[in-house]
N, C-alpha and C positions, 0 to 999 in steps of 0.2 A: 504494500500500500504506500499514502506518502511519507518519507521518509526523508530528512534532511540531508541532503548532501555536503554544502560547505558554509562558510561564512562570506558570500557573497553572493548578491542580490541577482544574479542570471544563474536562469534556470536551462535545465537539457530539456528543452520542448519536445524533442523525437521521443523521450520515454514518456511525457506525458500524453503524447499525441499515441502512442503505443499501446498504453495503459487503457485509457480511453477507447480506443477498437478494441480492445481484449473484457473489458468490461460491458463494452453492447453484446458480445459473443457469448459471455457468460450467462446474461439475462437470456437472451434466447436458449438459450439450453436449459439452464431454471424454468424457466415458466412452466413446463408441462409436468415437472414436477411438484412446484407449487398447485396444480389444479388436480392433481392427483397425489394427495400425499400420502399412498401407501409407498413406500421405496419397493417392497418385496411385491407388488403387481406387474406381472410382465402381459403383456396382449400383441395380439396383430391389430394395426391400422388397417382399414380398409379405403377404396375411392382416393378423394385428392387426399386423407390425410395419409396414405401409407408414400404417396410420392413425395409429401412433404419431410415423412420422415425419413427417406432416401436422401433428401437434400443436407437435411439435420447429421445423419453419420457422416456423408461423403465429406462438408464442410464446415461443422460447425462444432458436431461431437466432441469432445476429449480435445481439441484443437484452441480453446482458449483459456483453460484451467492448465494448458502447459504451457502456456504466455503469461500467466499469470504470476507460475514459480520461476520461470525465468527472472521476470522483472523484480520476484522478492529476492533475489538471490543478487541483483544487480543492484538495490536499495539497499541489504544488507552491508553490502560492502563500502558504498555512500556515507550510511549514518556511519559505521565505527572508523572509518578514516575522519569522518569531520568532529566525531568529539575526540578523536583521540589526536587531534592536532590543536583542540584546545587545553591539551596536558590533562585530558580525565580518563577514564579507565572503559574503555569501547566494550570489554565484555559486562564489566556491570548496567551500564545505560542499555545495552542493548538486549540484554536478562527481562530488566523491567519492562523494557519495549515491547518484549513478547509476552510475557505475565501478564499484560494488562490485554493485549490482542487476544491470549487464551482466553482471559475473562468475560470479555464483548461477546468471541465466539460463543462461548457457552449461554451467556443469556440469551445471544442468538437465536440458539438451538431450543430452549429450555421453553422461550416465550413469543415466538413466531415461526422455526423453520427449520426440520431434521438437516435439509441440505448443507447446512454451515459446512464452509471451506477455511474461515479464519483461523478455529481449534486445530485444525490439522497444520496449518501454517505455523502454526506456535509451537507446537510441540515439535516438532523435527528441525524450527529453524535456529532452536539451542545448538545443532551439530553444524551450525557455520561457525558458531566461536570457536571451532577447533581449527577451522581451514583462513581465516581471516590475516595472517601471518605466512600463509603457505604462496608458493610460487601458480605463477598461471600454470603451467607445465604438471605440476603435482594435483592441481584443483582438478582439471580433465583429465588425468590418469583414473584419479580415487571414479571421476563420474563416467567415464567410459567403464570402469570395469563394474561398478553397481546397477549402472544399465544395461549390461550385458549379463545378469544376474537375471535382473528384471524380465527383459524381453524372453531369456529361456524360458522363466517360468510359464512365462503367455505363453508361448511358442507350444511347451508341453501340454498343458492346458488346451489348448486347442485343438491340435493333433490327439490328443488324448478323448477326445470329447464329439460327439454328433453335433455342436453346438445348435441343438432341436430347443428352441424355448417355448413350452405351450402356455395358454392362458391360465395365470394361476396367482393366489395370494396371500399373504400371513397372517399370522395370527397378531402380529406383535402392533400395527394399525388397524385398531377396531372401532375406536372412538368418534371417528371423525365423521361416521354413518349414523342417521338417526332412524329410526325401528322402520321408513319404507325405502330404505338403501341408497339414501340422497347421500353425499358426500360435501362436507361442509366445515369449515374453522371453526365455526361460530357454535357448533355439536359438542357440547362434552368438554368445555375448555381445558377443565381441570385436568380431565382425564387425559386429553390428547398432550398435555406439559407430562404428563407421569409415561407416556408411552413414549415421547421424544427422550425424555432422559434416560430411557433404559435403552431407549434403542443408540446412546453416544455410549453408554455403560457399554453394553454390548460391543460396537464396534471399536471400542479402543486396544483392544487387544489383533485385531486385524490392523489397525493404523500402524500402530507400533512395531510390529511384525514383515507385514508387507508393503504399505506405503513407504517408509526410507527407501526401496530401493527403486521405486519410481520416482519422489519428489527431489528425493535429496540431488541425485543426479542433476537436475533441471536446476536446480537451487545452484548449485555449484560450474554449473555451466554460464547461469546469469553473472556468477560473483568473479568467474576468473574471466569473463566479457569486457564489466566493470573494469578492472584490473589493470586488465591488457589497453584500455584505451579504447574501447568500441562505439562507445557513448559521443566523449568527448573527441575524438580522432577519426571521424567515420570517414574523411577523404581518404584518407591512408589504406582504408581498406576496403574501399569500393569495387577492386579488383575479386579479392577473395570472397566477396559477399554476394558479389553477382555470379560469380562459381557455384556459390553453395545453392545459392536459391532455385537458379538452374536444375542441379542435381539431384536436389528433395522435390521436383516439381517434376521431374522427369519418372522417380523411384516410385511417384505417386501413383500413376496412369496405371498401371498393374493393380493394385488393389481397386483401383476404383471400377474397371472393368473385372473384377470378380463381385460389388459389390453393386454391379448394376446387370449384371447377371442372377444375382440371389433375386434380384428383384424382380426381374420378368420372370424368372421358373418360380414366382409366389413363395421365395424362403425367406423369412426370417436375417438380416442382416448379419454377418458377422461381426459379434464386438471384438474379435483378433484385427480383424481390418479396420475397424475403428480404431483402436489401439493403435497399430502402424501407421494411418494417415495425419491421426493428431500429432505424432512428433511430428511427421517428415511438414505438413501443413502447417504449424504452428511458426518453423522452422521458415518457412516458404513467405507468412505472411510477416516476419517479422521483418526479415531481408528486404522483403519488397517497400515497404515502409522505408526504412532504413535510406533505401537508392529514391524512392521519391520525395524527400526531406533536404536531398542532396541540390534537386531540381526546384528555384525559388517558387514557381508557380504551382506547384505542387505542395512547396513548403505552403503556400497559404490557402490552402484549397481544403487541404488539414488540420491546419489551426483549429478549427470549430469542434474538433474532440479534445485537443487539452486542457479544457475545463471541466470536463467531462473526469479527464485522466488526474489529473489536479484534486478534485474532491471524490477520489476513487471510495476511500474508504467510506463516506457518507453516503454516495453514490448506492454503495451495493448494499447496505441493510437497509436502505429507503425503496431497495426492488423489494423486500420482505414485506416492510410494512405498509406500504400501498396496495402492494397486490394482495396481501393476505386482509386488508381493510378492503380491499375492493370485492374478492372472490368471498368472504365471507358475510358482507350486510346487503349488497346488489344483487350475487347469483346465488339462488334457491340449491340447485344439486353442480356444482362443479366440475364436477364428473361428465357432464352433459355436454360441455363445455368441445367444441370440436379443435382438433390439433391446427387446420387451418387457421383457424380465428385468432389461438393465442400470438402467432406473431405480430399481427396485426397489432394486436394490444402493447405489446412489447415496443413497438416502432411510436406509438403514442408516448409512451412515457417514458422513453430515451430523448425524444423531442424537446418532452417539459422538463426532463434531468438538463440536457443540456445548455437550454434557457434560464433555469434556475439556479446551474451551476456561474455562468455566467455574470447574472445577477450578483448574487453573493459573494462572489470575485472581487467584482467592482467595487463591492465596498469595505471586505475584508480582506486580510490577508489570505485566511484559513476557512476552509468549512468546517460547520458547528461541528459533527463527529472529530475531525482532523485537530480542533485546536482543544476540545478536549483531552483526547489522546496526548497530546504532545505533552498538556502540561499534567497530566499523570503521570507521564515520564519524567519528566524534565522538574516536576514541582516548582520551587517559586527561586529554585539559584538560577540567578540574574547571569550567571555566565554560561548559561545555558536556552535560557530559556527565552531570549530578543538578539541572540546574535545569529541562528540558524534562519536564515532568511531562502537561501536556493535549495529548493525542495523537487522532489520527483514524484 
């Protein structure tokens, strides 16, 4: 999220402007989860929504929650270089900095929305304070070889598997249904906070277990980025960048024609090719940004999401609380709700994010979430807390 970079007043607009496309990408992929909040119901779409959700794997799936760890990974490394150039201790500030992100997460979770991606960001981003002193060179060693950890395991998992998913759903989201099998927020509050919390109780032994060796990688890829000068130095490597993007956009066309094949023989998508397009895509759109940021007319063609990417962190739990105010006092059964429609919804209120981001700009430094956070962190020492002005 934002995170201070230095003590001075310019900012790297391409991450914010990054940020920003990675955060519309996020909400479209949230939303159908929001409208159906059992996690453990899997179904087929049918009609225009199953083509939608074609679109949804091909480019939008798993393709911006690894944009996401990127950029934490390149913030990471921002903040504890700029406090630690004001002579204070980067793994302490940057402990609390996640202690208070675990916190959010969880009331996140607790009192609008199982989805939360902040708790996980907290808990695994304690293992950058170990690589924060490490050379670029050693940072993508440790991350190539934990994602090649990762991807076997997919890889087995896949090959090991029919991946056949019929319609089916748990027991663990019951709440959210009232006695004629409407699905709804507004059903059981109490209850559906006592079922989200067992269901993070639950999954925290799966996070801790199997997620490091997906995140952490992305994490440490964004942080030896940072490092290396990627940010701040992108002329220098427009060469390499337009290489890579190249070749993650070329790797790509093979999955996709196996995943638009599931589609016309009526199969169920594969989340293994979802899995592989989100890195190689995520990879593809980052680049591509990156080279049109380099081109002024592009640079300002873009501009209209780093405010967006600016009040990231305000940003994404006001997708919670809106839509979960909206799908629970407006729509009756949620569920009813068609896959088509929810983008539609989604493009409305990245709209008013974006114009209200703006807004709030202009007259603040920080958005509300963003300058609470900070001074959690940062509490009232003055040598901290008005000098970190360039933010990502």
């Amino acid at each position: 999220m934002n995170l201070p970079l230095s003590n001075t007043k310019e900012r790297i607009i391409s991450i914010d402007i990054i940020r920003g496309f990675a955060l519309i990408g996020i909400f479209f992929v949230n939303i159908p989860s929001m409208f159906m909040p059992d996690f453990y119901y899997h179904f087929e779409y049918v009609g225009i929504d199953r083509f939608i959700r074609l679109i949804y794997d091909m480019f939008i799936q798993t393709k911006f929650y690894t944009i996401f760890a990127f950029l934490f990974g390149v913030s990471g490394f921002y903040f504890m270089k700029s406090i630690e150039k004001k002579g204070l201790s980067p793994y302490k500030f940057f402990s609390r900095r996640l202690a208070w992100m675990l916190i959010f997460g969880v009331i996140h979770i607790l009192f609008l929305w199982a989805g939360d991606i902040l708790h996980t960001y907290a808990l695994l981003g304690f293992v950058l304070l170990l690589f924060y002193k490490s050379s670029v060179k050693k940072m993508l060693i440790w991350a190539g070889c934990l994602f090649l950890i990762y991807f076997s395991l997919e890889s087995l998992v896949h090959f090991a598997s029919d991946n056949s998913t019929n319609e089916s759903s748990s027991n663990l989201f019951t709440a959210f249904k009232n006695e004629n099998g409407e699905v709804n927020y507004y059903y059981h509050f109490i209850e559906q906070m006592k079922e989200r919390w067992n269901f993070f109780l639950t999954s925290i032994p799966y996070e801790i277990s199997v997620f490091p060796f997906e995140f952490i990688p992305i994490f440490l890829v964004g942080m030896a980025s940072a490092k290396a000068g990627l940010f701040t130095n992108t002329s220098t490597y427009l060469k390499g960048i337009k290489t890579v993007q190249y070749l993650v956009l070329i790797a790509s066309v093979p999955f996709f024609v196996l995943m638009v094949q599931e589609y016309v023989h009526h199969q169920i998508t594969s989340s293994y090719y979802v899995f592989i397009t989100g890195k190689l895509l995520a990879t593809f759109y980052v680049c591509t940004i990156l080279r049109l940021q380099q081109i002024p007319l592009w640079e300002k063609r873009l501009s209209f999401l780093a405010p967006l990417g600016k009040m990231a962190f305000t940003n994404y739990l006001t997708h919670s609380i809106i839509t979960l105010a909206i799908v629970s006092f407006f729509i009756k059964d949620t569920f009813s709700i068609s896959l088509w429609m929810q983008p539609l919804y989604a493009i409305i209120i990245i709209i008013l994010q974006i114009q209200f981001s703006k807004y709030i700009l202009s007259k603040w430094k920080y958005g509300p979430l963003e300058y609470i956070w900070r001074l959690l962190t940062y509490g009232r020492n003055k040598s901290t807390s008005t000098t970190f002005t360039r933010e990502m």
